[in-house]
Structure formats: structure tokens, C-alpha cells
C-alpha positions in Angstrom: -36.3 -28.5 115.7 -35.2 -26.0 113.1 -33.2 -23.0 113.9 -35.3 -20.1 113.4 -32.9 -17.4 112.9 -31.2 -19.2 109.8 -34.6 -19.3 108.2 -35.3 -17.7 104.8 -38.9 -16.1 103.9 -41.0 -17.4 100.9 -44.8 -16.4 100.5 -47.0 -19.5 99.3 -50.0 -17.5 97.2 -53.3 -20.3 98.0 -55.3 -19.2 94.9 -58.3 -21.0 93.9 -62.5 -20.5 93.7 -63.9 -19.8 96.9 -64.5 -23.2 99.0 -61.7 -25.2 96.8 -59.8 -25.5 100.2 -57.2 -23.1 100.3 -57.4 -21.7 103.7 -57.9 -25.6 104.9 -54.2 -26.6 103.6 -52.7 -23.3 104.2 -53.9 -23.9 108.0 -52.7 -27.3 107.8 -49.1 -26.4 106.6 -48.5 -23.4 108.8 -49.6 -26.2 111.8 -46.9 -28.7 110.8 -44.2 -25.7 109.8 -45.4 -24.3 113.5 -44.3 -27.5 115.1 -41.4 -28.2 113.4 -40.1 -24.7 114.8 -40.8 -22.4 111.5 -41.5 -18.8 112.1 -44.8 -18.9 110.2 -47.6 -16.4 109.8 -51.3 -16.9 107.6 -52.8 -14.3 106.3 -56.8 -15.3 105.4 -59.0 -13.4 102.9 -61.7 -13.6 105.1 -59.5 -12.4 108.5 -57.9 -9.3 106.2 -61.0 -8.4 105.5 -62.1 -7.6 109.0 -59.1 -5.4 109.6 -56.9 -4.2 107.1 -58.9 -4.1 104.3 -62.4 -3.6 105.9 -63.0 -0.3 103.9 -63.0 -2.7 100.5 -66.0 -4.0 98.7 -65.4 -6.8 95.6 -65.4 -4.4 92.4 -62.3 -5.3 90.5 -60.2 -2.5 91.5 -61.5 -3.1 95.0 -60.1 -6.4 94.9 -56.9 -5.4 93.5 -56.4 -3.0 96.3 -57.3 -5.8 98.4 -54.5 -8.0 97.3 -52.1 -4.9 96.7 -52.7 -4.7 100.5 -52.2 -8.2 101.3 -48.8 -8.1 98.9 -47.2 -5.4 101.3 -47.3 -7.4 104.2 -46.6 -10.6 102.7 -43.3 -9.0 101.5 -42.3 -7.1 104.1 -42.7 -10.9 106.4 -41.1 -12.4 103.6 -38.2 -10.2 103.5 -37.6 -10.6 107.3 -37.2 -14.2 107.3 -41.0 -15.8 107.8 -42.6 -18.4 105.9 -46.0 -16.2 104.7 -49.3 -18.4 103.8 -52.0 -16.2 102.3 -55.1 -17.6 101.1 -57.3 -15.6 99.0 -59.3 -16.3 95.5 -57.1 -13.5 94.5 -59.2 -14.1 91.1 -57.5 -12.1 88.3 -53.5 -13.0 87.3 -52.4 -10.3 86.3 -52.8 -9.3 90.1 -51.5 -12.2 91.2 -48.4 -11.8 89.2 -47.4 -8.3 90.7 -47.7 -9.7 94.0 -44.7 -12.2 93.0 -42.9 -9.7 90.9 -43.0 -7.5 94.4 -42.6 -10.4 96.9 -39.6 -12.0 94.9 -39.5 -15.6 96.9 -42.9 -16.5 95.9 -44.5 -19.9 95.5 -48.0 -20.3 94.0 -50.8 -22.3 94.8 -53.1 -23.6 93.2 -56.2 -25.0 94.9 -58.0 -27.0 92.2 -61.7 -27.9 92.8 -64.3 -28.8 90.5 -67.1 -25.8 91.0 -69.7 -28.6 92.0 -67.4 -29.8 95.4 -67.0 -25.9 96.0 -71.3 -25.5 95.9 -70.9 -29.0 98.0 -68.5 -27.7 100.9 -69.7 -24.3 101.1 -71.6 -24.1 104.9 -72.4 -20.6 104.2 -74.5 -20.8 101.2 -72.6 -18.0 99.1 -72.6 -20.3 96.0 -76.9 -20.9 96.3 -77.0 -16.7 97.0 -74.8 -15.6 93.8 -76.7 -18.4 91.5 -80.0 -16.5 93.0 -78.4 -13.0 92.3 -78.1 -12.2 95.7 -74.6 -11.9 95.2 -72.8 -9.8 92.9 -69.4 -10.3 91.6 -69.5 -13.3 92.7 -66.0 -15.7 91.4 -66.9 -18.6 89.6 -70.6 -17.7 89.3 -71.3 -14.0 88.0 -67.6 -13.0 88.3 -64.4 -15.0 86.7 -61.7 -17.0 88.1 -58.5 -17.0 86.0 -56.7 -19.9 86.2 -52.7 -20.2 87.5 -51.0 -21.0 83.8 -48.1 -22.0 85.8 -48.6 -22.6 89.7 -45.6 -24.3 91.6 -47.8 -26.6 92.9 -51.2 -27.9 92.1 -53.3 -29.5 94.7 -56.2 -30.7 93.1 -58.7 -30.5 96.9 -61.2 -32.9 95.0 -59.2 -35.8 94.9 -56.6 -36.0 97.5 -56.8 -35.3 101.0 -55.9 -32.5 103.1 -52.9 -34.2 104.2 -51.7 -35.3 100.7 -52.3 -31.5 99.8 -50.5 -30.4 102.6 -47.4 -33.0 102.5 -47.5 -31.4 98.4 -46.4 -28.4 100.0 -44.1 -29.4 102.5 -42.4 -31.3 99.4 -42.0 -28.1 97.5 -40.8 -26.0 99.9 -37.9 -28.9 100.6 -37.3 -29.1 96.8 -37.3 -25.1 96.4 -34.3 -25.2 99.2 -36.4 -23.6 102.4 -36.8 -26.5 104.8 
């Protein structure tokens, strides 16, 4: 059992098109950190949404406030010792690249999943809605998803498991010096 006290803080930054799997590995890793006595804590786009970002829609700047939002916390846990998970499209990278400029031990991921396995796995039909229009500003449909040019890590969700993608993880984090 690790020694939580002793513990540095490094956010891991799940990035990828909605339904590639990011909040499944990021739940998956925060388990197994959880059990091996890791102070760990997830913050989920869709969770954030409900409470500290509620007043947000999904205009550009309204997601960049979203994720300005999001980076705050993240560092401030990061800072005091706790291994962070957030998982949100977090579309844009120049966004993205603040929040590691202002997080400083900061470890990006990137969920990789062909666009037809997203439409596939998505149970609440958001991908069907946006094709129809129903959606606006939709990512990866009506609205764009930039690409990580240089992510830590690289899960690609459509053809390993969600253990290989979480034991990918694990791996970096040992390599990087925090477990």
C-alpha cells in the first residue's frame, strides 16, 4: 500500500471525440490507483457540467471557460499532492495547452477512436441528433476535434481493451517517476 503523504500530483488530460472512451479508462485507472492507496480524484465533463460549470453552453469561448474552469481545480489538486483524472473532449489545443502550461505536472491523453465506434458506442444518440442538425457544435460532426500532436500516451479505445488502455497509463505514470 503506497504511502499517501509522500505522493506527488500529476493531472492526466483524457482528450478525445465524445464516446472514444475517455471517461471509461480514466474510471478504470482512478479504481486501480484507489486501491493501491493513491489519493486520486476524477473530474468528468459531463459531472462539471452539472455543478461548476452549469452556467456554460458549447460556443467556443464557452468551452474554453469550461476547461479554464476545470484547469483551476485540476491544479490546485495537482499542487497538493493528488493524482487528477479529467476527462473531457476538451476539443481545441490551444486550450488544452494552457491547461498544461498552468498545471505544470501534466500528462496527456489521448483517446483515439475511429468516429464510426464513437456513432457505435454512443447509448445516448448525440452522434444520430448532430448528423440530423439537432445538435449544434457538435465535435467531430458540425464542430472540430484537434488532434493531440504530441500526447504522452496514446490509447487507441478501438483496438485494445479497457484494461490494456488502462495498464498504458499505469505504465506511464511509473515511467514519468509517480508510482
Amino acid at each position: 500500500m503506497h504511502k499517501g503523504n509522500e505522493q506527488k500530483g500529476v493531472t492526466l488530460w483524457f482528450t478525445g471525440l465524445p464516446c472514444s472512451g475517455k471517461s471509461a479508462v480514466a474510471d478504470l485507472a482512478a479504481k486501480i490507483l484507489k486501491e493501491r492507496g493513491y489519493r486520486v480524484e476524477r473530474l468528468d465533463g459531463d459531472i462539471v457540467r452539472q455543478s461548476l460549470t452549469r452556467d456554460l453552453g458549447f460556443s467556443k469561448a464557452d468551452r474554453d471557460e469550461n476547461i479554464r474552469r476545470v484547469t483551476f481545480v485540476s491544479k490546485l489538486l495537482t499542487r497538493n499532492g493528488v493524482f487528477v483524472l479529467t476527462s473531457f473532449i476538451s476539443p481545441y489545443r490551444e486550450i488544452r495547452d494552457q491547461a498544461r502550461r498552468e498545471i505544470g505536472n501534466f500528462i496527456e491523453v489521448y483517446t483515439k477512436c475511429s468516429l464510426d465506434v464513437c456513432m457505435q458506442r454512443d447509448v445516448k444518440g448525440m452522434y444520430e441528433k448532430a448528423i440530423k442538425g439537432e445538435i449544434k457544435e457538435f465535435t467531430g460532426i458540425s464542430d472540430p476535434y484537434e488532434e493531440p500532436s504530441k500526447p504522452e500516451i496514446l490509447l487507441e479505445t478501438d483496438r485494445e481493451t479497457l484494461e490494456e488502455s488502462a495498464a498504458k497509463v499505469l505504465d506511464k505514470l511509473r515511467e514519468f517517476g509517480y508510482l
